[in-house]
C-alpha positions as CSV (number, residue, x, y, z in Angstrom):
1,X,29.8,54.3,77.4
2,X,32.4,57.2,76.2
3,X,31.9,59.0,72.9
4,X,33.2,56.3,71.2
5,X,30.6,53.4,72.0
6,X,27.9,56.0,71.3
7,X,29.3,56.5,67.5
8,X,29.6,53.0,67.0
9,X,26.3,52.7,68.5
10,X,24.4,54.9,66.1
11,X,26.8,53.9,63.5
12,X,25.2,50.1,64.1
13,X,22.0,51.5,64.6
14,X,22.3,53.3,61.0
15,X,23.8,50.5,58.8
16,X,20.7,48.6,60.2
17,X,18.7,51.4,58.4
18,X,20.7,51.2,55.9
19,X,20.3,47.6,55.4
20,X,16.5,47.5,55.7
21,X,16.3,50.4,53.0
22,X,18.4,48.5,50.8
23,X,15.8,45.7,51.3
24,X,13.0,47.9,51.4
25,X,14.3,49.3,48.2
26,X,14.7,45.8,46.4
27,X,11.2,44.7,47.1
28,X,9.4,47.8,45.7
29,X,11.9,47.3,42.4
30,X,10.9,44.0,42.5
31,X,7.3,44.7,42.5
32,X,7.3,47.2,40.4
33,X,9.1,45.0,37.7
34,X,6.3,42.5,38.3
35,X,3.6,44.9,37.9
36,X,5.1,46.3,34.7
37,X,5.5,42.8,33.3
38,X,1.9,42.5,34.0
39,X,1.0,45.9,32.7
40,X,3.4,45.0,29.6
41,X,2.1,41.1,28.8
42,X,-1.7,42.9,29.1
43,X,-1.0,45.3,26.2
44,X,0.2,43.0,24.6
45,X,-3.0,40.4,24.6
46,X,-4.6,43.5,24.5
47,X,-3.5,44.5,21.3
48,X,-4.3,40.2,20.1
49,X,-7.9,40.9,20.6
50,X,-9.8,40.8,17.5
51,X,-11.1,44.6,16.1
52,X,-15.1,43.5,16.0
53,X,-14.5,42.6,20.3
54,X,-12.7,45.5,21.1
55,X,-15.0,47.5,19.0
56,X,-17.7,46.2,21.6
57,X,-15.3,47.5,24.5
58,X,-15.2,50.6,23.2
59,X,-19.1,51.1,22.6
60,X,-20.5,49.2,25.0
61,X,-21.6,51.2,28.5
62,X,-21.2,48.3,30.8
63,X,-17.2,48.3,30.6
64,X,-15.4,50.2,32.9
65,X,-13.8,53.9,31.7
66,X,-10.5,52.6,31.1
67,X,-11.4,49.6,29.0
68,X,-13.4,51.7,26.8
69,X,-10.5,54.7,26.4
70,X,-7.8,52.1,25.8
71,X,-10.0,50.2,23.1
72,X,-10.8,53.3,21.4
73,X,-7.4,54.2,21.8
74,X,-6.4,51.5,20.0
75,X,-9.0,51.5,17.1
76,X,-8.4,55.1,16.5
77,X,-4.8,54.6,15.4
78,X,-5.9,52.3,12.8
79,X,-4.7,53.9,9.7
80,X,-7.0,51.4,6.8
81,X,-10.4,50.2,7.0
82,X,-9.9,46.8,9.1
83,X,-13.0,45.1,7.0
84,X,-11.1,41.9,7.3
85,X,-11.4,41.8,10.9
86,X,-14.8,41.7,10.8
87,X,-15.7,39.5,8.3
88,X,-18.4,38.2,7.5
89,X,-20.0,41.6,8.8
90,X,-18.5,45.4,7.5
91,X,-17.0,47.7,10.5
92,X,-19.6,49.5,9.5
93,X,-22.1,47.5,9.7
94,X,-21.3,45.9,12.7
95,X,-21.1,49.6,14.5
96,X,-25.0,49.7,12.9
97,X,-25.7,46.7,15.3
98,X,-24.0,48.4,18.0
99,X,-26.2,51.5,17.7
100,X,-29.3,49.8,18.0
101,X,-28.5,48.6,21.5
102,X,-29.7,50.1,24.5
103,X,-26.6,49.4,25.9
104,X,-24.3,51.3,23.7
105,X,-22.5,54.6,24.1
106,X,-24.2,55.8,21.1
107,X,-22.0,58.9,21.1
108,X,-18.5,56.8,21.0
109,X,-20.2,54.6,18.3
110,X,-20.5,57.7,15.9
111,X,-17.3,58.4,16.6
112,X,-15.9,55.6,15.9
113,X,-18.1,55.4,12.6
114,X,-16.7,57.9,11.7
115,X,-13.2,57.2,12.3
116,X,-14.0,54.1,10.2
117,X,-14.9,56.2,7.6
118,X,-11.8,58.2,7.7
119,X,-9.6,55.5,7.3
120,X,-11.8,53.9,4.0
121,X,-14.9,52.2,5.6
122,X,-17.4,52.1,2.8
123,X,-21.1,53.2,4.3
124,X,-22.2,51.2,1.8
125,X,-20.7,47.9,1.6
126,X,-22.7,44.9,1.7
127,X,-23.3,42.2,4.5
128,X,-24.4,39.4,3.6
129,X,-26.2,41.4,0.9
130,X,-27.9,44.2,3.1
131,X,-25.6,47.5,3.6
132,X,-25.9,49.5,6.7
133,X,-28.8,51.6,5.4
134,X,-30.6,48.4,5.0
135,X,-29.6,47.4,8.5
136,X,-31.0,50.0,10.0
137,X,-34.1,50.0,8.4
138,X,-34.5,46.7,9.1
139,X,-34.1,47.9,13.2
140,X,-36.9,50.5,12.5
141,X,-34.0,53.0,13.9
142,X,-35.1,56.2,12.1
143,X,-32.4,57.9,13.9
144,X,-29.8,55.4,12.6
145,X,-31.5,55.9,9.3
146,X,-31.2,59.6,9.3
147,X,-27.3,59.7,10.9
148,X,-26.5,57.4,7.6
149,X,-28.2,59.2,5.4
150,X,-26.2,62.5,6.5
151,X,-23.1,60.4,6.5
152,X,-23.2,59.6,3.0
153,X,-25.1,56.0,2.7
154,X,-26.8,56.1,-0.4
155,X,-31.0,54.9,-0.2
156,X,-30.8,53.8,-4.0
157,X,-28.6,50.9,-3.9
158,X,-30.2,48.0,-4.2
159,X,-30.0,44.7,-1.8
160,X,-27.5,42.1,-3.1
161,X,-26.7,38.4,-3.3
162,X,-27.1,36.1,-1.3
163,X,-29.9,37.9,1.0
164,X,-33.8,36.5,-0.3
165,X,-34.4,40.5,0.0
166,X,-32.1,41.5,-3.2
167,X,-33.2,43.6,-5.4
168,X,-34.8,46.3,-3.4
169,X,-33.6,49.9,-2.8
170,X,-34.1,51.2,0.7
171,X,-37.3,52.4,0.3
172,X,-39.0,49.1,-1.0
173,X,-37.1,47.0,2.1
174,X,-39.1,49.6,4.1
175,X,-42.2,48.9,2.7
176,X,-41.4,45.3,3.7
177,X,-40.1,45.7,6.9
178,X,-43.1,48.2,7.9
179,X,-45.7,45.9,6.4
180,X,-47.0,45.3,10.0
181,X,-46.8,48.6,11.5
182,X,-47.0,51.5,9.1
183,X,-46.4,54.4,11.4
184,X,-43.0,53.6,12.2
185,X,-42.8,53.0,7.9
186,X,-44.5,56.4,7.7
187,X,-41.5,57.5,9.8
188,X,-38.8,55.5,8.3
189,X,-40.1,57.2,4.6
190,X,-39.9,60.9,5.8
191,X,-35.9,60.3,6.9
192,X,-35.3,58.3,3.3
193,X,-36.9,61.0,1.8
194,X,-34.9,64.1,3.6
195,X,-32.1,62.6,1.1
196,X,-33.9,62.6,-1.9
């Protein structure tokens, strides 16, 4: 083999290389196409799931890091109160729920309450009658209670329509609530009346 048979040798030898590169070089394109369809078609479902459920994501401790950065991603670029979203609960009043869970990041919930604040969330819109203050009250969550009542909810405002309970202010749906064990009502009354 002279000098010639050896370039045409390696020069075989390195359009093979060539060739499986090429190859090599189509499949990882191809995969990562796939993958960013994937990525792509999952932000976009992602952004179809309803505000109250991806509020959940973002709360909740049981989902993984990710879900709960991209959900609170997403509701933190919300720019007006999303109220309809949640209907017939408040945002609000929903995150209230969320709060009294053992299973909630209760430090991501106040955030997000008060990003829903921020963007127009009233504290003290209704559900169903009872407003978040009620709510709370009604968990016997005195720490709940006393985060609202620095937050601006308002212990005066009465109980509305259609709830059997309307009428009273927070302090009388105490009383009710606490009928059967006062010293959490003894509790509950100290936090209303740190507003007062």
């Amino acid at each position: 083999m002279g000098v010639r048979g050896i370039l045409v040798d390696y020069a075989g030898r390195h359009a093979q290389d060539l060739d499986s590169m090429k190859k090599s070089k189509t499949v990882l394109l191809m995969t990562f196409g796939i993958a960013a369809l994937i990525v792509a078609y999952g932000c976009y479902d992602f952004y179809r799931i309803p505000l109250d459920r991806m509020t959940v994501y973002a709360t909740e401790k049981g989902y993984p890091a990710w879900v709960q950065s991209l959900a609170t991603y997403r509701l933190k670029h919300l720019s007006h109160c999303p109220s309809e979203q949640f209907k017939p609960s408040t945002p609000l009043s929903f995150l209230v729920a969320a709060m009294d869970s053992a299973d909630t990041d209760l430090e991501r919930a106040k955030e997000l309450f008060r990003h829903y604040q921020s963007v127009g969330c009233d504290i003290n819109a209704a559900n169903r009658g009872l407003r978040p203050i009620h709510e709370a009250i009604l968990f016997k969550n005195i720490s709940i209670v006393s985060y609202l009542l620095e937050n601006g909810a308002n212990p005066n405002l009465k109980i509305e329509e259609p709830s059997k309970q309307a009428g009273l202010d927070a302090f009388q749906w105490a009383d009710q609530v606490c009928a059967k064990n006062k010293e959490k009502c003894v509790e509950l009354r100290v936090a209303l009346k740190k507003k007062i």
